[in-house]
TORKOL-4160 file (C-alpha; in steps of 0.2 Angstrom, whole numbers, padded with zeros to 4 digits, m for minus):
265
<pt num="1" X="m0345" Y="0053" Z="m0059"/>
<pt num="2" X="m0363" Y="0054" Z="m0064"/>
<pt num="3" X="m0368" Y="0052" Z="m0083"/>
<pt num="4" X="m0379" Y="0064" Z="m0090"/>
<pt num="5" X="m0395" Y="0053" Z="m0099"/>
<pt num="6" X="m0393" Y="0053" Z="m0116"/>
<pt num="7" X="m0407" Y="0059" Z="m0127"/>
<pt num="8" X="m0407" Y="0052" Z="m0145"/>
<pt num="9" X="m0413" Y="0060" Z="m0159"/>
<pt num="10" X="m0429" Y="0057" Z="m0167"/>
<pt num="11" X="m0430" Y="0043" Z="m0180"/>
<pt num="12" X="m0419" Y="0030" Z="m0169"/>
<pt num="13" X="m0428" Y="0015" Z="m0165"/>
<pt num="14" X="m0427" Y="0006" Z="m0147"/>
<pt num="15" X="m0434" Y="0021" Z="m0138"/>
<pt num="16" X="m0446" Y="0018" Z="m0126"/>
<pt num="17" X="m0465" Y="0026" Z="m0127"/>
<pt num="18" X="m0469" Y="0042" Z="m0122"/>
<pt num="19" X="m0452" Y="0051" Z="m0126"/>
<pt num="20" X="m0458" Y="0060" Z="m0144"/>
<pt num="21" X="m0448" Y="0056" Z="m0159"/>
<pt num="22" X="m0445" Y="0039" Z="m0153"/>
<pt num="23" X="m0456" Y="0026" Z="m0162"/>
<pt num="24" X="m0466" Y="0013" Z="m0152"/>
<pt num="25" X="m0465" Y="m0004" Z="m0150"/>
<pt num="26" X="m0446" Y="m0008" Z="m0147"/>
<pt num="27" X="m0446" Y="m0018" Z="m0131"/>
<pt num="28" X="m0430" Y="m0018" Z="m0120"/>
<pt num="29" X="m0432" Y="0004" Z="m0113"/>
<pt num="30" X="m0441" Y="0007" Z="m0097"/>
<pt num="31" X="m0457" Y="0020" Z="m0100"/>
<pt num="32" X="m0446" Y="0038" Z="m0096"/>
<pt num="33" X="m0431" Y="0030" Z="m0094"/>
<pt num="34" X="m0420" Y="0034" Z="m0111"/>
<pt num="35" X="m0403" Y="0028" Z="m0112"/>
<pt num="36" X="m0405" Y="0014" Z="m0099"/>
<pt num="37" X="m0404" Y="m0004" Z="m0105"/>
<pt num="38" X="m0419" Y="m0019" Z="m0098"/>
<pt num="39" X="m0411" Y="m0026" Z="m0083"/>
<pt num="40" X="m0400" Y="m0015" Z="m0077"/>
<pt num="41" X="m0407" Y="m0004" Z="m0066"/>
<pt num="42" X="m0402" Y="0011" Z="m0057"/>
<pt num="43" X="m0384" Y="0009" Z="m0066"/>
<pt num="44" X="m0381" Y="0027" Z="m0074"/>
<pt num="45" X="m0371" Y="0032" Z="m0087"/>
<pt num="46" X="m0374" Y="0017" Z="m0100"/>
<pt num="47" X="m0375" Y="0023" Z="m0114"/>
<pt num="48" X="m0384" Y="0013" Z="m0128"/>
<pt num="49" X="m0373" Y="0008" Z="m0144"/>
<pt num="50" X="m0376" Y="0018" Z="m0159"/>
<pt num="51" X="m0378" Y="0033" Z="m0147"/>
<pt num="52" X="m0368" Y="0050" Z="m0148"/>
<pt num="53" X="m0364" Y="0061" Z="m0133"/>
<pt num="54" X="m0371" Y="0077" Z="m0133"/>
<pt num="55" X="m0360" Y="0091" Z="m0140"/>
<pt num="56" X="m0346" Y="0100" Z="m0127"/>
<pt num="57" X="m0347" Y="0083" Z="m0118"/>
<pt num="58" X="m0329" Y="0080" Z="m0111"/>
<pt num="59" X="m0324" Y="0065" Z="m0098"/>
<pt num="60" X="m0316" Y="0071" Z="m0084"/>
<pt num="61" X="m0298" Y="0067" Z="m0082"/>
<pt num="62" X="m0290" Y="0054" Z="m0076"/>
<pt num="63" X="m0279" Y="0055" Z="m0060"/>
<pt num="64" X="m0259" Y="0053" Z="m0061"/>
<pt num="65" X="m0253" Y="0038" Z="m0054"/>
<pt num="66" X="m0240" Y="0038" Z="m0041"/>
<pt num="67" X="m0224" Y="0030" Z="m0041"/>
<pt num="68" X="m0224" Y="0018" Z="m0027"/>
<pt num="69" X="m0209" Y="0022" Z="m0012"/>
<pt num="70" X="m0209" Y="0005" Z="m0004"/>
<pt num="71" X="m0196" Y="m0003" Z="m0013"/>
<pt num="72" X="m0185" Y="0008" Z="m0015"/>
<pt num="73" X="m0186" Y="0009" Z="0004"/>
<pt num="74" X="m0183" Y="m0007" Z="0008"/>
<pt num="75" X="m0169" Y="m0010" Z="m0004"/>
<pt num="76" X="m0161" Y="0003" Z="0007"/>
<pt num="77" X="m0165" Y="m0004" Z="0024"/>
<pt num="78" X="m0159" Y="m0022" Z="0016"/>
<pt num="79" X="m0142" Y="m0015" Z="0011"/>
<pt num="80" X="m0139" Y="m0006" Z="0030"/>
<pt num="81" X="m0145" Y="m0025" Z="0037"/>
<pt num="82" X="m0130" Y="m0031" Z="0023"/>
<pt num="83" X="m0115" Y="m0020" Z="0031"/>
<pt num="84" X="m0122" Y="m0020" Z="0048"/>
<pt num="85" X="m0120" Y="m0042" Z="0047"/>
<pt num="86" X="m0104" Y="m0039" Z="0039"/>
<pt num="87" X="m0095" Y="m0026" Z="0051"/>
<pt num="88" X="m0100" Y="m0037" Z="0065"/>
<pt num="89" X="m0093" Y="m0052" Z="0058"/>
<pt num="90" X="m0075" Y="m0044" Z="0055"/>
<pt num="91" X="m0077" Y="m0036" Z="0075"/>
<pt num="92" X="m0082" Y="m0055" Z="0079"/>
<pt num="93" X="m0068" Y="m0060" Z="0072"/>
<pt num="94" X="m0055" Y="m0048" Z="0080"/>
<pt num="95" X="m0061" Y="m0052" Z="0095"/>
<pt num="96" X="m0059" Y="m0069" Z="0095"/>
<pt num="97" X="m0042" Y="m0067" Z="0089"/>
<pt num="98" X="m0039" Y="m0056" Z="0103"/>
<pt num="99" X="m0046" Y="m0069" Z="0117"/>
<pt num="100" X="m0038" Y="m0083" Z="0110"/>
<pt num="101" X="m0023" Y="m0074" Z="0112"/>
<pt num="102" X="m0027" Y="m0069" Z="0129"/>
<pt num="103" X="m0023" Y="m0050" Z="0127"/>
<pt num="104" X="m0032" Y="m0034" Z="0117"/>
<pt num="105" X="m0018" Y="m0039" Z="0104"/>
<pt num="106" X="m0019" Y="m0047" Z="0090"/>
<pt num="107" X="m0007" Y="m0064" Z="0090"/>
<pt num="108" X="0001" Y="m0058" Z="0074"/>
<pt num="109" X="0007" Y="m0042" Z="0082"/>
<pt num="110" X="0017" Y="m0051" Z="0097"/>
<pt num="111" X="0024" Y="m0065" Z="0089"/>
<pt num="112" X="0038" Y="m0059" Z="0081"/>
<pt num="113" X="0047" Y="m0051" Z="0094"/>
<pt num="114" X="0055" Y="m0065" Z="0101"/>
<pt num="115" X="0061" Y="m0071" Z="0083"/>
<pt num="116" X="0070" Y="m0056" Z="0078"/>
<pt num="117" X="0079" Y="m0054" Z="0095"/>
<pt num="118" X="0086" Y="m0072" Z="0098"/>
<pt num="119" X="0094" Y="m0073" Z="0078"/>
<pt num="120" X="0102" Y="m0057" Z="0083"/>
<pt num="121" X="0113" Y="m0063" Z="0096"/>
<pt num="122" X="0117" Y="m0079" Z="0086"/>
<pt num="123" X="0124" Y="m0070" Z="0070"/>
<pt num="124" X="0135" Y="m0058" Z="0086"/>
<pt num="125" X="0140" Y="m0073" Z="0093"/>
<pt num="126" X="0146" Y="m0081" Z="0076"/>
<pt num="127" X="0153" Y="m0065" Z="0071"/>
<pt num="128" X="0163" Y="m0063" Z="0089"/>
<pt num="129" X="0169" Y="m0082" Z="0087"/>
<pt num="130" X="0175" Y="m0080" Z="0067"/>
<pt num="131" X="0184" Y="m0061" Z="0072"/>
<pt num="132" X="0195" Y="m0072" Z="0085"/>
<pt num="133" X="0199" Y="m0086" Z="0072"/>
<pt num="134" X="0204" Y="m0070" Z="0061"/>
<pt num="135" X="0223" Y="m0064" Z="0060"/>
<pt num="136" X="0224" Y="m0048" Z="0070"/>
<pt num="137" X="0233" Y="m0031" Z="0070"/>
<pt num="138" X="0252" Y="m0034" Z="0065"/>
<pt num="139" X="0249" Y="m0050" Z="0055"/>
<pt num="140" X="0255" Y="m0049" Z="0036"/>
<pt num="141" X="0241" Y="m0054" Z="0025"/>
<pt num="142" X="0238" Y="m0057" Z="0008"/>
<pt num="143" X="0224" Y="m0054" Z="m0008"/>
<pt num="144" X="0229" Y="m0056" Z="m0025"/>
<pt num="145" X="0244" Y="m0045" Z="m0030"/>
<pt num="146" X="0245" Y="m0035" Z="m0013"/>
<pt num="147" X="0251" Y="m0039" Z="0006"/>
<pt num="148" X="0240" Y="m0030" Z="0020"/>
<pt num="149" X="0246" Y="m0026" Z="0038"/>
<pt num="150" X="0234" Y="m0017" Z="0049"/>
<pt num="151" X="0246" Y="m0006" Z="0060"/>
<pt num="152" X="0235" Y="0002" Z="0071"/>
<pt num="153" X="0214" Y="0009" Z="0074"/>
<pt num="154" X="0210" Y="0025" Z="0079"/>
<pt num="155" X="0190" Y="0030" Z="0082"/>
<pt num="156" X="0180" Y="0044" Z="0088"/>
<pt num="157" X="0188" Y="0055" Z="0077"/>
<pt num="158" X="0174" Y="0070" Z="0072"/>
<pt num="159" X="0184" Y="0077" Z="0059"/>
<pt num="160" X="0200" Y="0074" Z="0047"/>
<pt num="161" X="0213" Y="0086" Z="0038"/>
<pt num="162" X="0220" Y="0103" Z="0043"/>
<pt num="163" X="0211" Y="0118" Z="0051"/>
<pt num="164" X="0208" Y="0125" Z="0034"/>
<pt num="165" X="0206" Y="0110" Z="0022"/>
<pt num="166" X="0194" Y="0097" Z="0033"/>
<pt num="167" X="0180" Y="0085" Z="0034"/>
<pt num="168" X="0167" Y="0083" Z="0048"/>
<pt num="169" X="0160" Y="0064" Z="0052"/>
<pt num="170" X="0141" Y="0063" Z="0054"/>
<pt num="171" X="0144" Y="0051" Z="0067"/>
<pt num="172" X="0163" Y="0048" Z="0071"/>
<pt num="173" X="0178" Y="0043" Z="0059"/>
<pt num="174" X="0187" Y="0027" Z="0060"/>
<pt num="175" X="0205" Y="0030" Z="0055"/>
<pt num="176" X="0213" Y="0012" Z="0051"/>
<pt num="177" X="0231" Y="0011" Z="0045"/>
<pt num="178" X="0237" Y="0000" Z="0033"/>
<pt num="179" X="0255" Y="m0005" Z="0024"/>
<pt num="180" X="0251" Y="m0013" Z="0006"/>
<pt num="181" X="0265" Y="m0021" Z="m0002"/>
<pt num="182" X="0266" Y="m0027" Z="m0020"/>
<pt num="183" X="0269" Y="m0044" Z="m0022"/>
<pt num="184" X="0264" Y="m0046" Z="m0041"/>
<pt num="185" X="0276" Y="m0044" Z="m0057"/>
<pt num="186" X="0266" Y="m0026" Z="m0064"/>
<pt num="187" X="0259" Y="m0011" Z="m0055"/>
<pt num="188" X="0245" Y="m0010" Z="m0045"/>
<pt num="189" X="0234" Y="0004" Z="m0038"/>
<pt num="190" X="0226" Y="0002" Z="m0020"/>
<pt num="191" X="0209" Y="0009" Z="m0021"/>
<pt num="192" X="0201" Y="0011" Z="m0004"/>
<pt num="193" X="0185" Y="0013" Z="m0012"/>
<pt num="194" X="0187" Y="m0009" Z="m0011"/>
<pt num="195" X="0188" Y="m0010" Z="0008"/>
<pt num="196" X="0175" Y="m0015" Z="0018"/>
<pt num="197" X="0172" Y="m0014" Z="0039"/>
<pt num="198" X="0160" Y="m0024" Z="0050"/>
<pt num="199" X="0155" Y="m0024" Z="0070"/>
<pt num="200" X="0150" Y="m0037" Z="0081"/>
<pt num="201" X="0133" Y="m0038" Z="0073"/>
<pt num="202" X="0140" Y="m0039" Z="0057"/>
<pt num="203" X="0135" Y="m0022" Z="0047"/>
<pt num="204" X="0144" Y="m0019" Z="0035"/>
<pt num="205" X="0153" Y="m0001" Z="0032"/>
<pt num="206" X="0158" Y="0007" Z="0016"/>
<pt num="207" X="0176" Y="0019" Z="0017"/>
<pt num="208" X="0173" Y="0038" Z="0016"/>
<pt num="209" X="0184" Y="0042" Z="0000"/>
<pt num="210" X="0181" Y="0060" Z="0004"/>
<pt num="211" X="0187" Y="0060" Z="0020"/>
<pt num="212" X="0203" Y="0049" Z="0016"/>
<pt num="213" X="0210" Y="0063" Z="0002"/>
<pt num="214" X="0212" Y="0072" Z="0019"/>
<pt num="215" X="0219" Y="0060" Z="0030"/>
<pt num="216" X="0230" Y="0055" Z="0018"/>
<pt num="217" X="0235" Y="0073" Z="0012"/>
<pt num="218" X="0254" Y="0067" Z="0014"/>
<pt num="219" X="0254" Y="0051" Z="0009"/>
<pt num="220" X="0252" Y="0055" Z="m0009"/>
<pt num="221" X="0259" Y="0036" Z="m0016"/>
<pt num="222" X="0244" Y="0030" Z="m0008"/>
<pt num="223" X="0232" Y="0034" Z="m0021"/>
<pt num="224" X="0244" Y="0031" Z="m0035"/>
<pt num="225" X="0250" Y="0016" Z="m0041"/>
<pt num="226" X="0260" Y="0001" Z="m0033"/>
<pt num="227" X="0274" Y="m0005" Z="m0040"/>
<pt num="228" X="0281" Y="m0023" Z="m0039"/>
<pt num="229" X="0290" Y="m0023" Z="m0025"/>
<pt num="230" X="0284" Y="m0009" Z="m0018"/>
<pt num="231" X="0276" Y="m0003" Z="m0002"/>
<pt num="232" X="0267" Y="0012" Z="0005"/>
<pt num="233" X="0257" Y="0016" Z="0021"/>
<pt num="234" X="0242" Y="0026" Z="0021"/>
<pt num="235" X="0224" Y="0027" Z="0030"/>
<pt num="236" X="0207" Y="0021" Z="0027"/>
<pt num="237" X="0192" Y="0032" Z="0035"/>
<pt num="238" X="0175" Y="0025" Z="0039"/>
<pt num="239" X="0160" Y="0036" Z="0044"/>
<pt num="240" X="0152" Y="0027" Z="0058"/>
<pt num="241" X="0138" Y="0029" Z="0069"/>
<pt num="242" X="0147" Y="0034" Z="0089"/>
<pt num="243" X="0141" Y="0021" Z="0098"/>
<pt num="244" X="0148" Y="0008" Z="0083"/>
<pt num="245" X="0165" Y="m0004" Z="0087"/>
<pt num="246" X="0173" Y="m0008" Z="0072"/>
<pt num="247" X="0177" Y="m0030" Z="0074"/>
<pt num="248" X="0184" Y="m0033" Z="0058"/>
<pt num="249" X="0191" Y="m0027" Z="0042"/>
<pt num="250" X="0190" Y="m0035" Z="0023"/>
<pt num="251" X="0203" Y="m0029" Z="0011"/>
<pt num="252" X="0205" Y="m0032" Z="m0008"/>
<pt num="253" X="0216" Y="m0030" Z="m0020"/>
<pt num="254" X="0204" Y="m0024" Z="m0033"/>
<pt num="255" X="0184" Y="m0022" Z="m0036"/>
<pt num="256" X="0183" Y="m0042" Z="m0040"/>
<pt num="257" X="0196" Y="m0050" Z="m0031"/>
<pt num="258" X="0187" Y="m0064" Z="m0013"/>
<pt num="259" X="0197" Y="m0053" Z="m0002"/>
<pt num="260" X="0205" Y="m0057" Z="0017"/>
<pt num="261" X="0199" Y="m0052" Z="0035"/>
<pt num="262" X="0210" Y="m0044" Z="0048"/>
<pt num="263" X="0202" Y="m0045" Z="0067"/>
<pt num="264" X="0203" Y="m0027" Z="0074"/>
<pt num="265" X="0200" Y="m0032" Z="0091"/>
């Protein structure tokens, strides 16, 4: 930007001679050079203090400053460096795991097989050798206040009751026959809702009480109560899966009572 020269008015002293209006004799204002200061040369747009610029005079604008894009920038391409170094380290990792190991599997995923399988077979061995040791089918046996004898099993049953009144297995039904005797001095009820039936593996099976109100549709004193003396016959039903063999049985006289183990091998 060039500077217009400023002209001051008559009467202000400093002007150099030759401009009229301007008194004579103030060093320091080049002859015809008004507005300019001794000893700076060809440098325009100096105005001299006490000065005024010339009416309408107006400074041009100054330009916008622009917000600079750089940073932003690489903050961005820092964070992308950040997860890159991060993602390679977790594939590092896996794959290390994965050679050590010697496969495309990780240790972790293999190691467990061979754990579950062998406890497996211990806990069926220990239940085949405890079901041996057991009384078995025919022997009299006995839990608080009642006397058990396991008469006979029956399996692969797919439904109990008559053709009009029945109930269908989801897998197959286990019909087990038992005399209960009372040996106490009062009367007892025999809940089959207490029983419980294992296989070789030792699972455990709840009865069906549904099913057994129609397997035991004419044994009526079985779902009343014993008296002292007493004894009646009736049948416990467990819903099985098909392929499942029944090892042993656990009856009780009530909910709380420790219970005996018949063998129904």
């Amino acid at each position: 930007m060039t500077d217009q020269p400023l002209t001051p008015p008559a009467g202000q002293p400093g002007s150099a001679p030759g401009q009229p209006g301007f008194p004579t004799g103030q060093p320091g204002f080049p002859t015809g050079q008004p507005g300019f200061p001794t000893g700076q040369p060809g440098v325009p747009g100096a105005p001299v203090a006490g000065y005024q610029l010339p009416p309408g005079y107006q400074f041009p604008p100054t330009p916008p400053r622009t917000k600079k894009k750089w940073p932003w920038i690489a903050g961005g391409a820092g964070a992308l460096a950040l997860i890159a170094c991060c993602t390679g380290a977790l594939t590092t990792g896996d794959t290390t795991d994965s050679v050590a190991t010697g496969s495309d599997t990780p240790a972790s995923a293999s190691a467990p097989a061979k754990a579950t399988t062998e406890p497996t077979k211990a806990v069926k061995a220990e239940a085949t050798k405890k079901a041996a040791a057991l009384p078995g089918i025919g022997d009299a046996v006995k839990d608080g206040k009642f006397q058990f004898t396991v008469k006979k099993v029956t399996c692969g049953k797919k439904s109990v009751g008559s053709s009009v009144l029945n109930q269908k297995a989801q897998g197959q039904f286990c019909l087990i026959s038992v005399n209960v005797k009372n040996i106490g001095d009062e009367s007892q009820m025999f809940a089959g809702s207490n029983q419980k039936a294992y296989d070789a593996e030792g699972t455990e099976f709840s009865n069906d009480s549904g099913a057994e109100i129609y397997a035991n549709s004419e044994a009526e004193t079985f779902l009343n109560e014993i008296n002292p003396g007493n004894a009646v016959t009736g049948t416990l039903v467990f819903d099985v899966p098909k392929a499942t063999k029944l090892t042993r049985l656990e009856l009780h006289d009530s909910l709380f009572s420790g219970g005996v183990e018949v063998s129904l091998k």
